[in-house]
Backbone as CSV, one residue per row, in Angstrom:
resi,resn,N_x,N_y,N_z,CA_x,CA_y,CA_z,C_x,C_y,C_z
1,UNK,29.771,-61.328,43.150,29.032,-60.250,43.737,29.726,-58.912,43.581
2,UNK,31.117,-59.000,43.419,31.818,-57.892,43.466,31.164,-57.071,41.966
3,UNK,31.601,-58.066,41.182,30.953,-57.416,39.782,29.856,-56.762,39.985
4,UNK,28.832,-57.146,40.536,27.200,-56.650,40.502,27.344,-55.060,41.362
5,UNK,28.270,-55.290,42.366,28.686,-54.480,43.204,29.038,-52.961,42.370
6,UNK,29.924,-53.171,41.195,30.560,-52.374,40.756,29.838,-51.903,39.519
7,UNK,29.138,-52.615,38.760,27.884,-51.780,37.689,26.733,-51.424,38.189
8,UNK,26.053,-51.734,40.231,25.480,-50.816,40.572,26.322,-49.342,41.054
9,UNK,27.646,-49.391,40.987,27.579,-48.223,41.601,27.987,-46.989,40.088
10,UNK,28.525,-47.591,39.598,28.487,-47.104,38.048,27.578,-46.370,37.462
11,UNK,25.875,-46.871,37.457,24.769,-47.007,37.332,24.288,-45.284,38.002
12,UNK,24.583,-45.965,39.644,24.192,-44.476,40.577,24.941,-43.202,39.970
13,UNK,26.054,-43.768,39.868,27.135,-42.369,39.470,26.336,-42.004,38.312
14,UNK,26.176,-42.761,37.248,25.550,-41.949,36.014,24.354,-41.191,36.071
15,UNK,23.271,-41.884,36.836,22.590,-41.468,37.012,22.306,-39.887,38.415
16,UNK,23.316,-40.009,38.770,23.608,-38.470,39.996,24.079,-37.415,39.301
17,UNK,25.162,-37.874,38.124,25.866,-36.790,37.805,24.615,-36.349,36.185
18,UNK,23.870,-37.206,36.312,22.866,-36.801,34.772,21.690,-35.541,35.694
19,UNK,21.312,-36.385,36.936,20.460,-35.399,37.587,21.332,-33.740,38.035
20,UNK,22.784,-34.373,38.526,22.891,-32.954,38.857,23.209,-32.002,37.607
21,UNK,23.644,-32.479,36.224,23.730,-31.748,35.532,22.608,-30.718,34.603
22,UNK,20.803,-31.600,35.204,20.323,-31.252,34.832,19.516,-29.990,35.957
23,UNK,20.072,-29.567,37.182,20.239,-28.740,37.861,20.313,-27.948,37.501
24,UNK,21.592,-27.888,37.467,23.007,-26.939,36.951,22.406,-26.490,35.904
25,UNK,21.554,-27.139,34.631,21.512,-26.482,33.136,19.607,-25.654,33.761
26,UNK,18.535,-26.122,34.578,17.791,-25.739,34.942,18.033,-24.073,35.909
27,UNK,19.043,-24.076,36.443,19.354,-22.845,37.395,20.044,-22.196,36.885
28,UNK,20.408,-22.578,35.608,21.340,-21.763,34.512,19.922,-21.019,33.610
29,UNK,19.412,-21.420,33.008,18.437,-21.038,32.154,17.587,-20.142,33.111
30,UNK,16.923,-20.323,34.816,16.908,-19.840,35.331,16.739,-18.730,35.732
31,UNK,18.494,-18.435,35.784,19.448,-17.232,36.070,19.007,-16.325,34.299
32,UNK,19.082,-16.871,33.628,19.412,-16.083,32.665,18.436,-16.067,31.369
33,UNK,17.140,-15.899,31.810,16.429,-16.058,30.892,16.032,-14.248,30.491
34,UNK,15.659,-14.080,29.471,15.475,-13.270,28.951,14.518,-12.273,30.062
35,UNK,14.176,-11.110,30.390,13.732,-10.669,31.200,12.850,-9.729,30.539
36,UNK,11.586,-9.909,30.820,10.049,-8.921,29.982,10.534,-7.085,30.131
37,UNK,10.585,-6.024,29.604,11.263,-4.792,30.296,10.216,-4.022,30.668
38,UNK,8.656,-4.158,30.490,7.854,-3.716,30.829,6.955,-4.208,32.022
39,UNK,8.064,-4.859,32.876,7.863,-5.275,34.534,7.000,-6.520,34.262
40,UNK,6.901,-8.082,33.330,6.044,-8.606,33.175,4.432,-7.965,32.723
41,UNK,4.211,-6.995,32.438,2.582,-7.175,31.777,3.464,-7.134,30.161
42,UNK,1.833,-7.982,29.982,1.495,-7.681,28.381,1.885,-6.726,27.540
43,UNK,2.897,-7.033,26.273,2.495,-6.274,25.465,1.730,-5.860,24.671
44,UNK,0.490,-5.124,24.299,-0.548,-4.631,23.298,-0.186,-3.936,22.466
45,UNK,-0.176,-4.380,21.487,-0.743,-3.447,20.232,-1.751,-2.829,19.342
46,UNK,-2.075,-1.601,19.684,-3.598,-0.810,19.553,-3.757,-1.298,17.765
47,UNK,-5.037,-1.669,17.862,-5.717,-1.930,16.367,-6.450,-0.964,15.897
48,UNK,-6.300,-0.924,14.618,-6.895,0.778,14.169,-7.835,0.711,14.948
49,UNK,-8.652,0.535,15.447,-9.979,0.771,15.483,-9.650,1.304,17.122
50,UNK,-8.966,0.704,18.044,-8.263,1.534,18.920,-7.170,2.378,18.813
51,UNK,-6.673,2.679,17.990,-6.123,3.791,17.793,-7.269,5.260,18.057
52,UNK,-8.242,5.099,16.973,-9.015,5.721,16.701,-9.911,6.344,18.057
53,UNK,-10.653,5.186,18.488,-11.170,5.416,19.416,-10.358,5.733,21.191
54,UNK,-8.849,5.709,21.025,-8.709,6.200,22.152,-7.649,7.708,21.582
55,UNK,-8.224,8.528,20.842,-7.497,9.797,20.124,-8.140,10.816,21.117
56,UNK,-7.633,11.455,21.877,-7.775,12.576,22.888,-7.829,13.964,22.196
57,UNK,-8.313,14.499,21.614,-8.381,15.749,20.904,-7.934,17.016,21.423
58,UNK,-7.878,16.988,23.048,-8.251,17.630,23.738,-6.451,17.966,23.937
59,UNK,-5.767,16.888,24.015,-4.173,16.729,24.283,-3.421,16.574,22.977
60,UNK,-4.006,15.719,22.081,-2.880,15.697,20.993,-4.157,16.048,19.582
61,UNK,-4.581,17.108,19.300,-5.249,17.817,17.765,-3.802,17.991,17.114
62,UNK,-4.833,17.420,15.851,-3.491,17.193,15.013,-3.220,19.172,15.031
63,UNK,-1.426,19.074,14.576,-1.193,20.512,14.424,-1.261,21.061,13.377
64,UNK,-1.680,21.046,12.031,-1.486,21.293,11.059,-2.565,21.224,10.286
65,UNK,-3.090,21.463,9.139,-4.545,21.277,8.712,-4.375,19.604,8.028
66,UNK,-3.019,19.632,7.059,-2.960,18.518,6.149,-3.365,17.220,7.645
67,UNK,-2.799,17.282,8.886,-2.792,16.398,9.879,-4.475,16.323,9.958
68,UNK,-4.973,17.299,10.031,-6.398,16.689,10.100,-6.798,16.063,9.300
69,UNK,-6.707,15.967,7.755,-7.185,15.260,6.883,-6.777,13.996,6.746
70,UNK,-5.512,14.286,7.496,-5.259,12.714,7.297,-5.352,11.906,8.579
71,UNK,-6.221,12.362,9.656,-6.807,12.257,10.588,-8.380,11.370,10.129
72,UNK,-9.077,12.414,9.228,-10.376,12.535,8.652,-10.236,11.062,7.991
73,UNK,-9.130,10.971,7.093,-9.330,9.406,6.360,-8.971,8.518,6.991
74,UNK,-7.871,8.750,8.063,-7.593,7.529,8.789,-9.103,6.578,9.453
75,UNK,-9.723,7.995,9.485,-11.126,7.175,10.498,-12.012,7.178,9.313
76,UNK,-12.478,7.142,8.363,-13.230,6.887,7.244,-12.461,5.437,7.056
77,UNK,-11.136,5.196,6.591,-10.571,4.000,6.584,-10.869,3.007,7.523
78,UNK,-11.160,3.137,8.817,-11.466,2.007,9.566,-12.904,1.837,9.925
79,UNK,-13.712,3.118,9.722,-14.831,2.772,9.244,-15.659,1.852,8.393
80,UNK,-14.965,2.027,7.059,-15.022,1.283,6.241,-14.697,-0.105,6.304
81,UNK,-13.754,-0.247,6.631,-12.650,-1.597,6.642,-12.666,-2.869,7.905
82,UNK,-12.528,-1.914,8.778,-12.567,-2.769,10.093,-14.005,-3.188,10.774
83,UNK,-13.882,-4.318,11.686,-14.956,-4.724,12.481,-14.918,-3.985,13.729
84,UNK,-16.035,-3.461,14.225,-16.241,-2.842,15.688,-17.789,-3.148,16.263
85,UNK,-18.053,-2.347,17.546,-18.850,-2.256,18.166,-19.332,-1.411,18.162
86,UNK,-20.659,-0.871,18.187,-21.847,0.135,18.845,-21.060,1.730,19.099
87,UNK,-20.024,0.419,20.686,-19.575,1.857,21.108,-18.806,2.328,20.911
88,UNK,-18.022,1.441,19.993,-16.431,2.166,18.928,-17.137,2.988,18.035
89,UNK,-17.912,2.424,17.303,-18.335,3.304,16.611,-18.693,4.844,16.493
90,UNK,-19.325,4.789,18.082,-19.329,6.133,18.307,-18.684,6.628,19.080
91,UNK,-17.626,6.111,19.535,-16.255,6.504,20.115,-15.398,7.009,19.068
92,UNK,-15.179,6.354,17.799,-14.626,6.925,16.226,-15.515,8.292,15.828
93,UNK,-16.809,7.972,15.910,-17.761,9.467,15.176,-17.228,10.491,15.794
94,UNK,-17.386,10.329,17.355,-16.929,11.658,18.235,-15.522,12.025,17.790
95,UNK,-14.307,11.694,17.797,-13.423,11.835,17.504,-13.449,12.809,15.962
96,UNK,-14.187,11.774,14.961,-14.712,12.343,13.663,-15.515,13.672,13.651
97,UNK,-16.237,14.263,14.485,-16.865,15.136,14.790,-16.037,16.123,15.268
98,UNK,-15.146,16.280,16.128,-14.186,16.881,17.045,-12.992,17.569,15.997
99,UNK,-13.348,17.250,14.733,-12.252,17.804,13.567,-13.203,18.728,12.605
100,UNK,-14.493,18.268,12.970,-15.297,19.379,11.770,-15.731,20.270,12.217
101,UNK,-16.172,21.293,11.814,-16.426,22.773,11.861,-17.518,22.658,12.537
102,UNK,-18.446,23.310,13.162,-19.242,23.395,14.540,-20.446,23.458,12.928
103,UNK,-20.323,25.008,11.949,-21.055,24.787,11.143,-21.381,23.998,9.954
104,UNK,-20.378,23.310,9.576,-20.397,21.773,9.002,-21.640,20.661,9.597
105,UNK,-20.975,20.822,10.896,-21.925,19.711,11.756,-23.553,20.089,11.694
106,UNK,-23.659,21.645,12.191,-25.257,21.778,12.374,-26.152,22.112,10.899
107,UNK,-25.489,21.827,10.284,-25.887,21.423,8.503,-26.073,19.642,8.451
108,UNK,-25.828,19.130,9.257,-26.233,17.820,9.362,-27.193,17.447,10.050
109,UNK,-28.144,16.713,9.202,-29.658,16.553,9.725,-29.174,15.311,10.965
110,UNK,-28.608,14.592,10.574,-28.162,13.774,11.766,-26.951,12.697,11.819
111,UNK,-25.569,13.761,12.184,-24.317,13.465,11.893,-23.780,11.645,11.756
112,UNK,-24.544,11.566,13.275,-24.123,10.275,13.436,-24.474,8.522,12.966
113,UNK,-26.053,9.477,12.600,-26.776,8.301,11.711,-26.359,8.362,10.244
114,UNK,-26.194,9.191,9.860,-25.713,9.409,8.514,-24.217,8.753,8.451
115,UNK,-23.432,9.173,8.822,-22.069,8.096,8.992,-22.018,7.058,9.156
116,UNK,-22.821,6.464,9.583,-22.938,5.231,10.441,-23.570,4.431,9.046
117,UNK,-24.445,4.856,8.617,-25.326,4.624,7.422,-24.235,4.485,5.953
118,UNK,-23.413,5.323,6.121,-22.854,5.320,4.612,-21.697,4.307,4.363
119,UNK,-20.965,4.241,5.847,-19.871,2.774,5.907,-20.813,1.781,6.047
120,UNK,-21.515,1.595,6.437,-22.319,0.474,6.481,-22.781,0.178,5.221
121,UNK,-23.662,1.029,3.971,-23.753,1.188,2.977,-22.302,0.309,2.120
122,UNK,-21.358,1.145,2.417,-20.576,1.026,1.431,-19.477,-0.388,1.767
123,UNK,-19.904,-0.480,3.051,-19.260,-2.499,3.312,-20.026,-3.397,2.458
124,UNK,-21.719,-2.637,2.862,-22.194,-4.348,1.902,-22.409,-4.081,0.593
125,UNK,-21.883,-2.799,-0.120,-22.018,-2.840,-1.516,-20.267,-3.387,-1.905
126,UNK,-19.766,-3.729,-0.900,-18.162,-4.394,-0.876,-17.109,-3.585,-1.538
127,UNK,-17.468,-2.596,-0.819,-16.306,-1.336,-0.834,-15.228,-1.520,0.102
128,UNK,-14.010,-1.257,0.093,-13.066,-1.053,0.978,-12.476,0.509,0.275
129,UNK,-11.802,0.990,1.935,-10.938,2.505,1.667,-9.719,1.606,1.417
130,UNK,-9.263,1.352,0.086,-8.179,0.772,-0.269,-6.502,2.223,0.719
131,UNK,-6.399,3.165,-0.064,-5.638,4.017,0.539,-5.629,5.866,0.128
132,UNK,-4.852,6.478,0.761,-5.220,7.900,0.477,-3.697,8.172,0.661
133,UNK,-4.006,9.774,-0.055,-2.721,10.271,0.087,-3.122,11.931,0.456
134,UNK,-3.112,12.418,1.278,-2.965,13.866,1.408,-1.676,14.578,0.792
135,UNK,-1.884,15.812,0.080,-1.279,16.700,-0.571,-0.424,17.423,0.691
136,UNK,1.450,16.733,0.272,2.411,17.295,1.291,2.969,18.435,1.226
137,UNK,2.215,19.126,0.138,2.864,20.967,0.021,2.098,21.467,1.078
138,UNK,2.304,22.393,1.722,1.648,23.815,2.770,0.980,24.069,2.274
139,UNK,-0.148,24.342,2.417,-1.408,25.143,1.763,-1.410,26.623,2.111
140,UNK,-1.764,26.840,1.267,-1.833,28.370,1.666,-2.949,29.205,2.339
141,UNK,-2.915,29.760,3.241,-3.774,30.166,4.197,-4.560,31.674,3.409
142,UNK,-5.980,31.805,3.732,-6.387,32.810,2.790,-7.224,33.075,4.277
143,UNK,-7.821,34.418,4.190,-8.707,35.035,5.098,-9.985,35.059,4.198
144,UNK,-11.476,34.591,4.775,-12.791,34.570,4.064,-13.688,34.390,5.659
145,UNK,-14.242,35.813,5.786,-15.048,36.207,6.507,-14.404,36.152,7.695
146,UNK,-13.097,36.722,7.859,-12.273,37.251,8.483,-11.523,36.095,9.694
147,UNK,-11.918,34.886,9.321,-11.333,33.761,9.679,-10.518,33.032,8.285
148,UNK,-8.780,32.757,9.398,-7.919,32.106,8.199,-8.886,30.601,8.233
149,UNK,-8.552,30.607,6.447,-8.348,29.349,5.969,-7.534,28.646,4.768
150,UNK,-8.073,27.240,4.418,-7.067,26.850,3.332,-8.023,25.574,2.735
151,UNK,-7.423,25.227,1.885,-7.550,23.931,1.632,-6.406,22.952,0.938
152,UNK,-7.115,21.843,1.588,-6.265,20.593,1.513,-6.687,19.740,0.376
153,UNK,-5.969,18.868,-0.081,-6.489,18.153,-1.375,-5.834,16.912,-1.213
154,UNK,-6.802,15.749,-1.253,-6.479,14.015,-1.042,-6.760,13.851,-1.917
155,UNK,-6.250,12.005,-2.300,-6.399,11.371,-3.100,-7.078,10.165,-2.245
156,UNK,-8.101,9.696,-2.850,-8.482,8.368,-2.155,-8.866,7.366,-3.401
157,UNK,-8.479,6.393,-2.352,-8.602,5.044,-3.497,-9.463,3.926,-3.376
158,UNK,-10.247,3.709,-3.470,-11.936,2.881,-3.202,-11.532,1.390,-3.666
159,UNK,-11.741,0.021,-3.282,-11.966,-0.893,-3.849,-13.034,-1.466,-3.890
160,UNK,-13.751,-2.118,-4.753,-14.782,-2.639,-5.319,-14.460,-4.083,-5.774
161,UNK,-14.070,-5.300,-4.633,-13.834,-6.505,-5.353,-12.419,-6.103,-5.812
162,UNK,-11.793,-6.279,-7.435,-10.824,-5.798,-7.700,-10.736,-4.482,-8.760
163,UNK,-11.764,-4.243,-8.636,-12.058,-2.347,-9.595,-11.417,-1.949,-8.785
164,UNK,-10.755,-0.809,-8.929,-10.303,0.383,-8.071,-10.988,1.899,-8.722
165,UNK,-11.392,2.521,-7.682,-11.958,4.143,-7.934,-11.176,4.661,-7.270
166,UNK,-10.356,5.852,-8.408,-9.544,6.949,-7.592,-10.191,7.800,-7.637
167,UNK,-10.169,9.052,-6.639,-11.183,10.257,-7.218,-10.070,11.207,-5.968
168,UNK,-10.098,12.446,-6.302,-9.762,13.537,-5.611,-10.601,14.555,-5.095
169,UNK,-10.217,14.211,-3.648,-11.139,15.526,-2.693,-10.476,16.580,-2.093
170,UNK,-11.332,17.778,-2.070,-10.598,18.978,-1.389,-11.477,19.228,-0.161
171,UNK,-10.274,19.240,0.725,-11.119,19.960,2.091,-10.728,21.572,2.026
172,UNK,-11.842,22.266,2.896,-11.793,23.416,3.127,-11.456,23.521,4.662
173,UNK,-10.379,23.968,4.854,-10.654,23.915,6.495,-10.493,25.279,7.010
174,UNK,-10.512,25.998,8.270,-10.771,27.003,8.750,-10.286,26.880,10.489
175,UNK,-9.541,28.119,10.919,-9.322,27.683,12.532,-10.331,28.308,13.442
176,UNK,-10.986,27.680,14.109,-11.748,27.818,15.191,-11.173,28.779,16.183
177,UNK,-12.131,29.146,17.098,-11.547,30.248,18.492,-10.483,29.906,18.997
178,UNK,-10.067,28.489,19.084,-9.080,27.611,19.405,-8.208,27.944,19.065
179,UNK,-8.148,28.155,17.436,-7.217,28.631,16.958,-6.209,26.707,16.668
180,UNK,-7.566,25.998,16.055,-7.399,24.748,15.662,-8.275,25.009,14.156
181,UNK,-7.692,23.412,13.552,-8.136,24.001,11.943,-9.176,22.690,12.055
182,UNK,-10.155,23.373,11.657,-11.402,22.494,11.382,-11.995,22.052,9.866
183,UNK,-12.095,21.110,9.380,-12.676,20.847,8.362,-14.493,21.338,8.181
184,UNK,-14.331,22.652,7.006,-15.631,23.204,6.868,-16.545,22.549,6.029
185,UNK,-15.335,21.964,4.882,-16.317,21.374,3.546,-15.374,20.484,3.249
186,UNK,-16.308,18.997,2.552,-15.339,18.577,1.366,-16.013,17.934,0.343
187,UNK,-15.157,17.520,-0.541,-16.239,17.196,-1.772,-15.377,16.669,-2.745
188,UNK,-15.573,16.413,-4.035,-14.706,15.934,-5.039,-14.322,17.190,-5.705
189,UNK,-12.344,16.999,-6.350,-12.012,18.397,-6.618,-12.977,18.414,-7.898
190,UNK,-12.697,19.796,-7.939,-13.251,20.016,-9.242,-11.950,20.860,-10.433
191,UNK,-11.911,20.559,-11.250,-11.146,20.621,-12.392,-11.416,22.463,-12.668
């Protein structure tokens, strides 16, 4: 009996010192687990299409003219490219609108259907805004009808399946009462 005596208590011991070690390694990990630094919430990361649609014009207009244009394609790019809703959509237009010239706009029979119409157009003819490049020299500012302006000159790059169309556009832009630069015109350069 003594024997039986002595590989139950063997038994307990192994089994006390396995539980308490798994304590010890539980209140260790515990103590020291990595800690979230943004107080436990979620981290998010805005998808173009929220980028776009949460752009405040009002607080951050781009400062510079080249910044608008490359404002202008960023949201033509996710137009094109990305999936949205109704009200992104016209959460992006407004934004898109908020960079063009007041008389740009009222030359548009109907800004928002027309935009809406031409990415849509140009998804199911299986276009993508592959990429762009805005022109990083300063433009030079000229006075025409006694408001400064300038223009800017991109490169954009179209995919078609695996065709690629490069073509080059010039914006005209102009600063508003604001004394913000608005896109008046654009179009393909011309040579």
């Amino acid at each position: 009996m003594e024997k039986n005596g002595v590989g139950s208590a063997v038994a307990k011991s192994i089994v006390l010192v396995l539980l308490g070690a798994m304590v010890v390694l539980g209140l260790f990990f515990l103590f020291n687990r990595k800690k979230d630094s943004s107080g436990g919430e979620e981290n998010y990361k805005l998808s173009a299409v929220d980028t776009i649609t949460t752009t405040n014009l009002d607080k951050t207009y781009p400062a510079d003219p080249r910044k608008v244009v490359e404002l202008y394609c960023q949201i033509i790019k996710v137009l094109y490219n990305e999936k949205y809703t109704v009200e992104q959509e016209k959460a992006m237009l407004d934004v898109l609108a908020g960079i063009l010239d007041d008389e740009l706009l009222a030359n548009q029979t109907n800004f928002y259907a027309a935009m809406s119409n031409e990415a849509q157009s140009r998804r199911n003819e299986g276009y993508s805004f592959s990429t762009y490049q805005v022109n990083s020299s300063t433009p030079e500012e000229i006075i025409i009808n006694d408001r400064k302006c300038c223009e800017v000159e991109c490169y954009y790059s179209l995919m078609k399946g695996s065709t690629r169309e490069s073509m080059y556009y010039t914006f005209l832009l102009r600063k508003d009462d604001q004394k913000r630069w608005k896109i008046a015109y654009y179009g393909p350069t011309q040579n």
